[in-house]
DONU-120937 format. One line per 5 residues: their letters; for each residue x, y, z of N, C-alpha, C, O. Coordinates in nm, 2 decimals. Example, Ala and Ser with C-alpha at 12.3 -4.5 7.8 and 13.67 -1.06 7.14 Angstrom:
AS	1.32 -0.57 0.78 1.23 -0.45 0.78 1.32 -0.33 0.78 1.42 -0.33 0.85 ~ 1.28 -0.22 0.71 1.37 -0.11 0.71 1.29 0.00 0.79 1.34 0.11 0.80
//
This chain:
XXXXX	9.71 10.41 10.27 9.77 10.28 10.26 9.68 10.17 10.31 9.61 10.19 10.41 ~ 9.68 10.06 10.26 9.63 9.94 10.29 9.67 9.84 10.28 9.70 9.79 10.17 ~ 9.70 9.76 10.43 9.76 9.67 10.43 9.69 9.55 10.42 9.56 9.56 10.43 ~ 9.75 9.41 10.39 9.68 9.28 10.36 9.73 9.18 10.42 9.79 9.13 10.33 ~ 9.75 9.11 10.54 9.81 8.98 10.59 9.78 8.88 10.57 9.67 8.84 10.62
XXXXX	9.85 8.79 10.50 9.82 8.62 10.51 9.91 8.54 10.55 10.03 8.59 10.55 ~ 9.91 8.43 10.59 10.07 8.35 10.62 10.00 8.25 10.56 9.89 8.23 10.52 ~ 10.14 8.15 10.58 10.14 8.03 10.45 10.26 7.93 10.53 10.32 8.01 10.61 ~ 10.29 7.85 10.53 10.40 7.74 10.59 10.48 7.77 10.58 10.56 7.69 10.62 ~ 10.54 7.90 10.52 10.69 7.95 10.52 10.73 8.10 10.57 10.84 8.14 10.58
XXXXX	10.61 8.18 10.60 10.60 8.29 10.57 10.44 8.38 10.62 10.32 8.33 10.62 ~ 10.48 8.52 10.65 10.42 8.59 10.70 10.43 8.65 10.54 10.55 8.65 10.50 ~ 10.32 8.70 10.46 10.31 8.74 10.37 10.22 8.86 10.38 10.10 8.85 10.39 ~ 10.29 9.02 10.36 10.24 9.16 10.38 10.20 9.24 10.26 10.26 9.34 10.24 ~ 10.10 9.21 10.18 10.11 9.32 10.05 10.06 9.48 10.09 9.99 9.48 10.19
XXXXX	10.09 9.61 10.04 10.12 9.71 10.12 10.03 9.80 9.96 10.09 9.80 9.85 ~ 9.94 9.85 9.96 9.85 9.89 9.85 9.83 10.08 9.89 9.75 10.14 9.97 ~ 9.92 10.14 9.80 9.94 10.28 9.86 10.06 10.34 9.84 10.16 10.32 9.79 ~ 9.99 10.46 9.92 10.17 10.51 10.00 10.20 10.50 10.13 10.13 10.53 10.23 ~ 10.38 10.42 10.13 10.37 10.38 10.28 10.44 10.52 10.33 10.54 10.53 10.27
XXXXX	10.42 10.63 10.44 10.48 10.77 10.48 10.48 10.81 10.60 10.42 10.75 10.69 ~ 10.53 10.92 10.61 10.51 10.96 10.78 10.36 10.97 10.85 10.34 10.97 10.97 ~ 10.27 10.96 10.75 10.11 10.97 10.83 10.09 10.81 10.86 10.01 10.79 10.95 ~ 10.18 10.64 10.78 10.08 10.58 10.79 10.18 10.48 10.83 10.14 10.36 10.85 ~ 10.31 10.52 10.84 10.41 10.42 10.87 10.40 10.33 10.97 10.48 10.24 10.98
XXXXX	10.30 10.35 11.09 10.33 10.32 11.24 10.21 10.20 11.23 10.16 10.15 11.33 ~ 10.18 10.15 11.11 10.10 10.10 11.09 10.13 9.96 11.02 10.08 9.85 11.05 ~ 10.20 9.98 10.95 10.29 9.91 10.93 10.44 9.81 11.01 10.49 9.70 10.98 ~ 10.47 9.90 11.10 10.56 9.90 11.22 10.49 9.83 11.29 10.57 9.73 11.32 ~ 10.35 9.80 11.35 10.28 9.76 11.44 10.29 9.62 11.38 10.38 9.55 11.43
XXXXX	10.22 9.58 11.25 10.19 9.45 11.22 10.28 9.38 11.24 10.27 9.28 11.31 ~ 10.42 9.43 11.15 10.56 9.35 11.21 10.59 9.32 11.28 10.63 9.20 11.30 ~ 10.60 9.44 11.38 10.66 9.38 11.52 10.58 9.29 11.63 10.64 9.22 11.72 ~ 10.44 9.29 11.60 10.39 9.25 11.70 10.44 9.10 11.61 10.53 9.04 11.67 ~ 10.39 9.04 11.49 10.43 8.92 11.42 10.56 8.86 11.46 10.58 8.74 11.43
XXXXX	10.65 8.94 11.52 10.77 8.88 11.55 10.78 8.84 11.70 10.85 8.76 11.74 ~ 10.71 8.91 11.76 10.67 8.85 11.88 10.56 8.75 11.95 10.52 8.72 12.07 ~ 10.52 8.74 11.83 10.42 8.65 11.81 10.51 8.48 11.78 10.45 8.37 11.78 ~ 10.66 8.52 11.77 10.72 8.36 11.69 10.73 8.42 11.55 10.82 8.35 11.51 ~ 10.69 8.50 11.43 10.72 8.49 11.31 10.82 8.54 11.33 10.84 8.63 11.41
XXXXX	10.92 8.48 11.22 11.05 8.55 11.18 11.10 8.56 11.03 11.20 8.62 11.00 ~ 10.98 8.46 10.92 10.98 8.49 10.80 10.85 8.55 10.75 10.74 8.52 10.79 ~ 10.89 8.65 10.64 10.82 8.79 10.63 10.86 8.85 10.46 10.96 8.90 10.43 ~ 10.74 8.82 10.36 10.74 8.85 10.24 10.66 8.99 10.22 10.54 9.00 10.22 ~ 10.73 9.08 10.22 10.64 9.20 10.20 10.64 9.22 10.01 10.74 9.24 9.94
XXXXX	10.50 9.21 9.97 10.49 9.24 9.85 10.47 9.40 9.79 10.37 9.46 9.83 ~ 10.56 9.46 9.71 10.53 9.59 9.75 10.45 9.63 9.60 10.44 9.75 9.58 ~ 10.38 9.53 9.50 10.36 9.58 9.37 10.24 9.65 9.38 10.21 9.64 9.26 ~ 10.16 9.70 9.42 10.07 9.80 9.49 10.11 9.92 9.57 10.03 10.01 9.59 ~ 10.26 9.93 9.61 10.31 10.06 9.67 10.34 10.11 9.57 10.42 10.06 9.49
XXXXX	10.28 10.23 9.57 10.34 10.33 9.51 10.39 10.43 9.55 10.37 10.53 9.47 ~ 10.47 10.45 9.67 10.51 10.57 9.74 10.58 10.52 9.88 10.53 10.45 9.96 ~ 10.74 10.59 9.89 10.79 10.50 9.99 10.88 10.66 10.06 10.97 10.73 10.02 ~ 10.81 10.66 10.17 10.89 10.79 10.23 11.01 10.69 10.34 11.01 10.58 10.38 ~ 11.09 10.79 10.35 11.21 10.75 10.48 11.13 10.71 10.57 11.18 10.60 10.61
XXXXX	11.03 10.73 10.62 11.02 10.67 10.76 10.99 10.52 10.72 11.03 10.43 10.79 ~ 10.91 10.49 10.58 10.88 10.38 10.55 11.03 10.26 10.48 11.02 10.14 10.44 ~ 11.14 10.33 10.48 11.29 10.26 10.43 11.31 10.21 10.60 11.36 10.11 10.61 ~ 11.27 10.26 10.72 11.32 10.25 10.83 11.28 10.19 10.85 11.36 10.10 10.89 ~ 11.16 10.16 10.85 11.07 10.03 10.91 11.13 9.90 10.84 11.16 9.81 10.92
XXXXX	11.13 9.89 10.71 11.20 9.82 10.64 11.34 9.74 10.69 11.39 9.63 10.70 ~ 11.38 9.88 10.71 11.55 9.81 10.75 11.57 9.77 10.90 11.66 9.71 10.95 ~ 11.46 9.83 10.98 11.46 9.78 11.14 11.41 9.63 11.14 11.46 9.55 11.22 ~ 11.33 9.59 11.06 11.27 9.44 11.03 11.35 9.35 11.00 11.34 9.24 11.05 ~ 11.45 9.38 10.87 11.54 9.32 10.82 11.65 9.29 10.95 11.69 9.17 10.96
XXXXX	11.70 9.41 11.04 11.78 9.38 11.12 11.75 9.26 11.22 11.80 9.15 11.23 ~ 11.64 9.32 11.27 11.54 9.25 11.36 11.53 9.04 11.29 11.59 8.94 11.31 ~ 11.46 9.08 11.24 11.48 8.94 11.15 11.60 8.85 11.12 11.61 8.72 11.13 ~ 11.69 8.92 11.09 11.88 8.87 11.06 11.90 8.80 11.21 11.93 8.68 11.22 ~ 11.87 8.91 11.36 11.92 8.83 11.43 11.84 8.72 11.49 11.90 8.67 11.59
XXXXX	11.72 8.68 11.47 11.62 8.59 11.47 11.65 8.47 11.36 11.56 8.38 11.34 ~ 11.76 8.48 11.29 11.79 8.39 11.17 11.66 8.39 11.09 11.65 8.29 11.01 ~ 11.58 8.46 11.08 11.49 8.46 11.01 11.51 8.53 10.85 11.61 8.52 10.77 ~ 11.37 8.61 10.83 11.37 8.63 10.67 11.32 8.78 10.66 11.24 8.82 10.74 ~ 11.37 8.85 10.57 11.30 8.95 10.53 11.29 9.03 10.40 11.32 9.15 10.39
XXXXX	11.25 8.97 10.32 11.22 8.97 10.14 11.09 9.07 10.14 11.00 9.09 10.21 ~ 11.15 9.13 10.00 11.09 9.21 9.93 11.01 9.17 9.81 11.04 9.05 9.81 ~ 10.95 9.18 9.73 10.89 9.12 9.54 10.80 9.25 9.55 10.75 9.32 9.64 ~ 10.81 9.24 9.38 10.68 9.36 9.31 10.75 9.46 9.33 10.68 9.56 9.35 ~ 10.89 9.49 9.35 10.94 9.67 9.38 10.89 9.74 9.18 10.92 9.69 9.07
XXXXX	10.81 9.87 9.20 10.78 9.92 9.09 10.92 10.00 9.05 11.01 10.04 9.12 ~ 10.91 10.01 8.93 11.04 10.09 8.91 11.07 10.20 8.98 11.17 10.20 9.05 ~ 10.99 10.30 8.98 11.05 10.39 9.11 11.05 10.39 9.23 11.13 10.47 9.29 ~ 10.98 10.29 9.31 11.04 10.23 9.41 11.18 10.18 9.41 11.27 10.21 9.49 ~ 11.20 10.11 9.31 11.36 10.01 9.33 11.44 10.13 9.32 11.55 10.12 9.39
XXXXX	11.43 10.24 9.26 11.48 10.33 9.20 11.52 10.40 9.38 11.63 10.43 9.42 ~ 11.45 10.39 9.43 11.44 10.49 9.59 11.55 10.36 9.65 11.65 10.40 9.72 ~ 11.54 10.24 9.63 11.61 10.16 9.68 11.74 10.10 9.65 11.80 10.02 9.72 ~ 11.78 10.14 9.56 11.94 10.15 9.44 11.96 10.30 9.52 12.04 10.29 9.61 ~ 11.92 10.40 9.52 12.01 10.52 9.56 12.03 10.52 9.72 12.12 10.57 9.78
XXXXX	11.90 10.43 9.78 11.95 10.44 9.93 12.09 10.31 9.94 12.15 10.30 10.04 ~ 12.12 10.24 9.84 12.17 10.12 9.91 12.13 10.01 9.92 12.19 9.90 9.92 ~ 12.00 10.06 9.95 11.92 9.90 9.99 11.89 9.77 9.88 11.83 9.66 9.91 ~ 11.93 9.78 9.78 11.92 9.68 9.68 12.03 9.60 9.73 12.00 9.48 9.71 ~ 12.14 9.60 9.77 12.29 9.53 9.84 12.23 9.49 9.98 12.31 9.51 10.07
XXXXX	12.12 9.45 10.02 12.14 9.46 10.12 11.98 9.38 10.20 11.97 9.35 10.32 ~ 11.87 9.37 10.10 11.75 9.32 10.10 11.74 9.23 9.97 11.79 9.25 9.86 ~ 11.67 9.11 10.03 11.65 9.00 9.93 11.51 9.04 9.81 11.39 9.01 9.85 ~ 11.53 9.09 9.72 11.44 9.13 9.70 11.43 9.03 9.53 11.51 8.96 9.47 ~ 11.31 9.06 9.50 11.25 8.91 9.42 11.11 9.00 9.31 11.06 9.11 9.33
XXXXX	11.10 8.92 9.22 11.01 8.96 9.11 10.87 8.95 9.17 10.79 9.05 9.17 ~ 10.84 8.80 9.24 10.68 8.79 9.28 10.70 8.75 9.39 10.81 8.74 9.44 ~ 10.58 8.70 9.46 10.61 8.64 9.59 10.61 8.47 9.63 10.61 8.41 9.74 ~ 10.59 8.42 9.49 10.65 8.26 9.46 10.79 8.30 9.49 10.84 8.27 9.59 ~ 10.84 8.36 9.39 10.98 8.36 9.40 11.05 8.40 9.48 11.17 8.39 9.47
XXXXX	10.99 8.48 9.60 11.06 8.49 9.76 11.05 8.43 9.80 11.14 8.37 9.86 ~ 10.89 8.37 9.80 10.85 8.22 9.88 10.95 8.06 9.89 10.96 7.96 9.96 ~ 11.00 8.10 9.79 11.06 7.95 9.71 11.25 7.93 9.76 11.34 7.84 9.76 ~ 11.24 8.08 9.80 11.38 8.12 9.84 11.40 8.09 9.95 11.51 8.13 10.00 ~ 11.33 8.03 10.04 11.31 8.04 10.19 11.33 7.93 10.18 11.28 7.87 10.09
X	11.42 7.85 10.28 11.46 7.72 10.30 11.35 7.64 10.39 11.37 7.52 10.42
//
């Protein structure tokens, strides 16, 4: 997995190039959290480069999303590949993450 960080005046922007899993998830977990303790609390993870999404990596996801909600902040998804969204409709998580085509279009969502 390889991650990519940029931020922009709305947003902490994460594209995630790989598979995110139990070998590489904590890696992912790190950048986040430390970003939120840093003051960020809006967070565009672009996933159209993931191609591989283990449970540990829905966790990280949904601890961020929590994390973020009560920070009134943000936590958007764009680029889910079909079988990703597909992992994301059977967990639930489509009801429940903002998730978007590109990352203009999460960008733009953000007040």
């Amino acid at each position: 997995m390889h991650l990519k960080e940029t931020k922009n005046d709305k947003a902490i922007i994460i594209e995630i190039e790989g598979r995110l899993d139990t070998t590489n998830f904590g890696q992912l977990e790190k950048k986040i959290f430390q970003a939120i303790e840093a003051g960020n609390i809006h967070f565009v993870v672009d996933c159209s480069e993931m191609d591989y999404v283990s449970s540990s990596g829905l966790r990280i996801f949904l601890m961020a999303l929590k994390k973020t909600n009560t920070l009134d902040g943000a936590f958007l998804l764009c680029g889910l590949q079909e079988s990703i969204r597909e992992i994301f409709e059977i967990s639930g998580f489509t009801s429940i993450f903002g998730i978007y085509p590109g990352q203009q279009e999460a960008l733009d969502s953000l007040a």
